[in-house]
N, C-alpha and C positions, 0 to 999 in steps of 0.2 A: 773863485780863485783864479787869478792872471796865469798869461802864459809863463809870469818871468818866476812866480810863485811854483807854478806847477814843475819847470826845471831844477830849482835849487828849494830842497829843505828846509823850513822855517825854523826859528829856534825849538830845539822842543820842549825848554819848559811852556813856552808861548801856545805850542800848536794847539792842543784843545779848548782852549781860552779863545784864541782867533777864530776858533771854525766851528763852534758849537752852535753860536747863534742863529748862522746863515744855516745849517744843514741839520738840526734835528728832526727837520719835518720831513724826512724822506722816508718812504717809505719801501714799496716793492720796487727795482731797479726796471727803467724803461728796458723793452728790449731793442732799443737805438744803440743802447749804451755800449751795452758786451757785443763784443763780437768774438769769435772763433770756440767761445763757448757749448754751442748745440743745441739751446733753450727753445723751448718754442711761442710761449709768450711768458709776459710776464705776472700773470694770474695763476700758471701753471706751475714755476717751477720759483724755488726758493734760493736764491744764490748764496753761498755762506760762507766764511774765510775763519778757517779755525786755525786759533793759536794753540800751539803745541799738540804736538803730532806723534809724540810716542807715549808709550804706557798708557794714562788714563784718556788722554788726546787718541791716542788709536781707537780706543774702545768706544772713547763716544763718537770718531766719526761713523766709524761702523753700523753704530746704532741707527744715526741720521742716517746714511745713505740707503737701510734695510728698511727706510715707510715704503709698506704695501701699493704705493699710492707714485713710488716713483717721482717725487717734486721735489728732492733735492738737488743741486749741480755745487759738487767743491768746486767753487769758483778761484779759492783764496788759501794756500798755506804759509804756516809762519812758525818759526823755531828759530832758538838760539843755536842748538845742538844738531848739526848735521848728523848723527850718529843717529838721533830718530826723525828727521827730516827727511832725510833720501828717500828710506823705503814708503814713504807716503809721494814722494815726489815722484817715483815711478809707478806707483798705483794711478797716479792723477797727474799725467803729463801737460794737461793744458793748465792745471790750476795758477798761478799768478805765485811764485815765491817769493819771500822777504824775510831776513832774519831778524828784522828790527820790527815791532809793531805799530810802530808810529809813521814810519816811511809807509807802509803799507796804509793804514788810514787816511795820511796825504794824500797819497799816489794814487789811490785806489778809491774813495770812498766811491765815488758814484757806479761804482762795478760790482757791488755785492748789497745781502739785503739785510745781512744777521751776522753774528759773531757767535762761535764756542770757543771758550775758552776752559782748557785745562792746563794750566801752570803753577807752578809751586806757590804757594798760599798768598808769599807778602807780596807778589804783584797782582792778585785776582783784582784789586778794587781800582787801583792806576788806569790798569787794561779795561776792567766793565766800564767803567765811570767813561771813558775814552768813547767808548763803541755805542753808548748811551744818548752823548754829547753829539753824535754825528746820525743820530734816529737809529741807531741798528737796533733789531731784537737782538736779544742776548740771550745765549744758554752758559751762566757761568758753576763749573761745578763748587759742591762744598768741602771745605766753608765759606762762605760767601764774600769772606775775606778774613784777613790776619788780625784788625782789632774791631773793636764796639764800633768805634768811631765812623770807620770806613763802611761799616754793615748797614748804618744808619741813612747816612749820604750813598750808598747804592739804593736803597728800600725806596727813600724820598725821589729822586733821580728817577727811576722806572716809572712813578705816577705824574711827576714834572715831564718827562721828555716824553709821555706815551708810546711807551713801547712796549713788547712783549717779553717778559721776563721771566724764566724757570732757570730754579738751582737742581743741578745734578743730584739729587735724593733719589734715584728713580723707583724706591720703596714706595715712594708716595703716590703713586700710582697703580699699587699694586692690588693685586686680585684679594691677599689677605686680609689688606688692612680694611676693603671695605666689609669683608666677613666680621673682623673683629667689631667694628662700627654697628654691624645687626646683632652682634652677642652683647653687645652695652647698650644696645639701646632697648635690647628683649627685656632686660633685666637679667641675662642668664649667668651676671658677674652679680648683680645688687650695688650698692655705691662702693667705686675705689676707692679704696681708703691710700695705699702702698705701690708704688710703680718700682722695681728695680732693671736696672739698665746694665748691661756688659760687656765688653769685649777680649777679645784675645789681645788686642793690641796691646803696648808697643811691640813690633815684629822689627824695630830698626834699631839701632842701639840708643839710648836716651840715660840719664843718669851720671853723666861724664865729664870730663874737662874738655873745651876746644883744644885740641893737639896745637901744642908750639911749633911743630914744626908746618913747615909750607910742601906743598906736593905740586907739585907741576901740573899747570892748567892740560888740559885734551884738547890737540890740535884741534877737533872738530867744535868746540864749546866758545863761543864768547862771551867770556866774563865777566868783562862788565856788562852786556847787555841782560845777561842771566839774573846779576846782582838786582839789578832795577831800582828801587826804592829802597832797598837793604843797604846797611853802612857797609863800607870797605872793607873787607877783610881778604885775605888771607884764603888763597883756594887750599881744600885738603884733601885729602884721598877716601872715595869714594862718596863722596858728598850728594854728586846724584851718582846716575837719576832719582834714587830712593831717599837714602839718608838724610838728605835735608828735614824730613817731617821731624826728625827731632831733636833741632836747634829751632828756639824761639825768635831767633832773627828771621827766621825763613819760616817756618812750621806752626803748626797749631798742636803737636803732639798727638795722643791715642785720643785722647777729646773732641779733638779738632775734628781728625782724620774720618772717625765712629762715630761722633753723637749726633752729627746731624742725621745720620740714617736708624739710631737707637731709641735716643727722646726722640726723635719726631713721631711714631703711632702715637705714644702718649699727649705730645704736645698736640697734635689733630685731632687726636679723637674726643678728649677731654676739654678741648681749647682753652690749655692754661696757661695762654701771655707770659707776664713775666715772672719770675720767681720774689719772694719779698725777702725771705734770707735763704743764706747758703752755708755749710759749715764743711769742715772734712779733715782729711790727712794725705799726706804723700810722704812715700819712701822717703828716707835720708841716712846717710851714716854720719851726719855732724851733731856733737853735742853741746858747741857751744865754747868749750875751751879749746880744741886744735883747731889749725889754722886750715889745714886742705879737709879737703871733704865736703864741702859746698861746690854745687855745681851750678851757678845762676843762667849759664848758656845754653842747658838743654832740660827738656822734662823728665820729671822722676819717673825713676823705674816705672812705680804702679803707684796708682792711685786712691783715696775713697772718699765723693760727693753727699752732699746733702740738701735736696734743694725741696724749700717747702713753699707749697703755693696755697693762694686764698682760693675754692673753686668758687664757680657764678651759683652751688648750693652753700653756699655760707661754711662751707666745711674746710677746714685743713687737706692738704694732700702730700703727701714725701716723697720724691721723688730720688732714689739711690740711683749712682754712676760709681763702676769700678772699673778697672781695667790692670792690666801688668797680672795678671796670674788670680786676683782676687775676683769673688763670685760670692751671692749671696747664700744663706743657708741653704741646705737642700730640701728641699719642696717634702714635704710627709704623706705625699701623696702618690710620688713616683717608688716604683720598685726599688729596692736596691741593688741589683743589677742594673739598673738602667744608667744608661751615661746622662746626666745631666745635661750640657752643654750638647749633647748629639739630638738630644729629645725635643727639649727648647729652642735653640739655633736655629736647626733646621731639620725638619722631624724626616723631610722626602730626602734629603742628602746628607746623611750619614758620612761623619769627618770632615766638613764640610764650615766647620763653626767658625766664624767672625764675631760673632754679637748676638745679644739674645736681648727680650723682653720682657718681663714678668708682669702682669697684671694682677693684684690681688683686693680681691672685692671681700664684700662682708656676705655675698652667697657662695662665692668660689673663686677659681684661677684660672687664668688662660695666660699662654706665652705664645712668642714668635719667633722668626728669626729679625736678622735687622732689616728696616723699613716694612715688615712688616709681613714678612712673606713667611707661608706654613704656618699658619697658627693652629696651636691646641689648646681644649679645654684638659682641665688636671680635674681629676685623677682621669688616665686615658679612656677609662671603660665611658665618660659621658661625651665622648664624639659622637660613641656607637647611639648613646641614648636621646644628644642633642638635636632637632632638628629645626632651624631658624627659616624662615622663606626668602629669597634675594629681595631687598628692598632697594637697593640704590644699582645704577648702571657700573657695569665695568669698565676702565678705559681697557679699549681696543689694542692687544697686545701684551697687556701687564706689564712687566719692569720697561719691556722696549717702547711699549706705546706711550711711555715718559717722554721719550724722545719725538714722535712723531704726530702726541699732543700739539707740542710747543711748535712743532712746523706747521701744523694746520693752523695752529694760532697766531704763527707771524703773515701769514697766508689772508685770513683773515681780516687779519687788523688788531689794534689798540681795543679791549674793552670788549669783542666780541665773543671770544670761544672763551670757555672756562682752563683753567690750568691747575695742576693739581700742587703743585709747588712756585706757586706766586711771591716773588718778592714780599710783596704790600700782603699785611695778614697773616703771612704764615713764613714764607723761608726768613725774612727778616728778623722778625722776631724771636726766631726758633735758634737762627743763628748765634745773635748777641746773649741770647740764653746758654748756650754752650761754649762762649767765647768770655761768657762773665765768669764760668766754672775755673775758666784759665788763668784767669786774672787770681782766682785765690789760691792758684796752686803757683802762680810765679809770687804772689805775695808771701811766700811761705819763707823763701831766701833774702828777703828783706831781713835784713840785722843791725845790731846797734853793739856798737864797742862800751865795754863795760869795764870796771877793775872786779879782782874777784881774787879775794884772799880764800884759797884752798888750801884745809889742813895736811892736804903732802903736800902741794908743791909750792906751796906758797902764794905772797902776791904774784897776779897774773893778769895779762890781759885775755877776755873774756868778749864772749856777744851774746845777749839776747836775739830771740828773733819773735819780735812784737806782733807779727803776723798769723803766726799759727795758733791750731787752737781754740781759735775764736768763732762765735758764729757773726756774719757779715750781713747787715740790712743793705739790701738794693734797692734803689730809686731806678726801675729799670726806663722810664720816661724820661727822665733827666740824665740818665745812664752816669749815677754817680754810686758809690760807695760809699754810706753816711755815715759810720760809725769807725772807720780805717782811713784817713784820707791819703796815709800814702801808697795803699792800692790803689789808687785812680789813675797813678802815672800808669798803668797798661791800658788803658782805655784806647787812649791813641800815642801815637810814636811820632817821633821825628824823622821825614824823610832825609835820602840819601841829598848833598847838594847837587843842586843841577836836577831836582823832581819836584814839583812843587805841590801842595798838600794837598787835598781834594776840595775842592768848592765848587759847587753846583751853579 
């Protein structure tokens, strides 16, 4: 890039397009490059510029900078929102600030070696795809982005640019799930027949109308850069930092936010690719004849999934998803004093429930909490009685050593450490699987105007909604819906103007 390049900003629907080609091959940053940084080579220490920097962005820098091993340097922060930017700006005085992500990739690319990113869903794939294009490893959390489309072109991109790629699952690393791995493979389940999936979620409002009225942006937030790939609307109050997850212009809802750490033991442990149908239901108060009561802008209340897979044993397998308040039956196994969701969840942290697991074989049951952590066998008394031998290695750390996996691994190189949440194989796949759940619950508000002579009120206008109801064949390879074609329009979205779509 020229010096006259290097002073003024290229277009940015252009920049990734312009600079992909010359700089994917980069890898660990010389240490000519940085300076004032503190590094001592560049073999030792991993330079990293994470986007967004409060809530889940704190948490995961925290993460990185707590490897044993000491080889991280925030080299790079970036936020819309000075409200969670500062206090990370004072934690890490030398790091490199930008509130724009793209001026920082310009400006910056040869000074860092990796990218995290935790930001509101609909820009995850903009921003990965970005950081891809220019050789960074990437740690992007889940979901791995807002449609099918975008999950696919990240998956693909990770094995074209060779880089080191983990989605924030950090269940997927954990101590449990390779326990539950020795209890399926003992046979101490016999074959699953029944997976049910859970959460507490939504915790944010969902179920509602976008408020007409407008609220005044926060001086510290820039809007349109926050906006990103999402259409123009209308700032509202209290939108973040939380409530975004449940508007589908911005959010993946309680699915989104939970399944990738709920289905994923089962999608790993069983390695069941894609689903072939899917069926369910979601809250509603519209029947069809009044007019309000449809909410197409945000996710319903609560939910309930159906997803049946072919296993690599020629068998059927069902895998149930609820959420909003709904839970599956209660186990005949557990006491009846026992709290369900405390015992399941998480048996060692009591109140503590997010999500649970259920495993139900044709010998027994085991459950977890989400990604995986605290598993038990049902009825409780066969923990005391069960005892399996460790067969596979633990990652170093449990949930954290998610994180300081993937830094050995961009440390490393392309292809050489193993990762326990790889794009290619598993987060990709695992994602567009949770993100196809979505597509049937926004196909749900799909409707058609009808006439409808009712015996009190007379002729009326009316709507069916052709979408629910049904059970839905996936072509999860073609990533189509072959019996509803107009659930396919959620697959992918139109960007905002002035963002241009993703291509590889």
């Amino acid at each position: 890039m020229d010096t006259t390049t290097e002073k003024k900003l290229t277009n940015r629907r252009d920049f990734v397009r312009q600079t992909s080609s010359a700089l994917f091959g980069l890898t660990i940053v010389p240490s000519t490059v940085i300076s004032g940084l503190g590094h001592v080579a560049p073999s030792d220490k991993l330079h990293l510029a994470a986007i967004g920097c409060g809530g889940e962005g704190a948490a995961d820098i925290d993460a990185h900078i707590k490897t044993p091993k000491k080889n991280v340097v925030i080299s790079h922060l970036c936020d819309v929102d000075d409200r969670m930017a500062n206090p990370m700006r004072k934690r890490f005085p030398k790091a490199h600030f930008f509130h724009d992500w793209r001026e920082m990739f310009e400006k910056e690319h040869k000074s860092f070696d990796a990218v995290t990113v935790a930001i509101p869903d609909h820009n995850h794939a903009i921003v990965g795809l970005g950081a891809m294009q220019l050789g960074k490893h990437l740690y992007l959390q889940k979901p791995l982005a807002h449609d099918i489309h975008e999950v696919r072109i990240l998956t693909e991109a990770s094995k074209k640019y060779k880089i080191v790629a983990q989605m924030g699952d950090q269940g997927a690393s954990s101590e449990g799930l390779q326990t539950l791995r020795e209890w399926i493979e003992a046979g101490i389940l016999g074959d699953i027949e029944k997976v049910y999936c859970w959460t507490d979620r939504p915790v944010w409002p969902q179920g509602i109308a976008w408020p007409k009225k407008a609220a005044k942006i926060p001086k510290e937030l820039r809007w349109d850069l926050w906006l990103g790939t999402a259409k123009n609307v209308n700032y509202i109050d209290n939108l973040v930092p939380f409530n975004w997850r449940g508007w589908w212009d911005f959010g993946t809802g309680a699915l989104g936010d939970m399944g990738c750490h709920i289905i994923g033991p089962p999608f790993k442990l069983l390695e069941l690719g894609y689903p072939t149908e899917v069926s369910g239901s979601a809250s509603t108060v519209y029947n069809g004849i009044f007019k309000e009561g449809i909410y197409p802008e945000s996710g319903p209340v609560s939910s309930s999934l159906k997803f049946t897979y072919e296993q690599k044993n020629g068998k059927k397998l069902e895998l149930y998803w609820m959420d909003g308040g709904i839970t599956p039956e209660r186990p005949i196994e557990l006491d009846s004093k026992e709290n369900m969701n405390d015992v399941m969840g998480d048996f060692t942290k009591l109140n503590d429930f997010e999500g649970a697991t259920l495993f139900v074989g044709t010998k027994g049951k085991a459950a977890c909490g989400w990604g995986g952590r605290s598993p038990i066998l049902l009825p409780l008394s066969r923990n005391e009685e069960v005892h399996v031998p460790k067969k596979y290695p633990r990652v170093v750390g449990d949930m954290d050593g998610h994180y300081w996996q993937w830094i050995d691994a961009c440390i490393a190189g392309y292809g050489k450490n193993e990762l326990s949440s790889p794009f290619e194989g598993y987060a990709g796949p695992l994602t567009e699987t949770v993100l196809m759940g979505n597509l049937i619950l926004r196909s749900f508000n799909i409707r058609q105007k009808v006439k409808r002579n009712d015996p009190v009120y007379g002729d009326m206008e009316a709507f069916t909604f052709p979408g629910r109801y049904i059970n839905y064949k996936w072509d999860g390879a073609n990533m189509r819906i072959t019996n509803f074609e107009a659930a396919n329009q959620f697959i992918k979205r139109e960007y905002r103007k002035g963002w241009n779509e993703l291509k590889l």
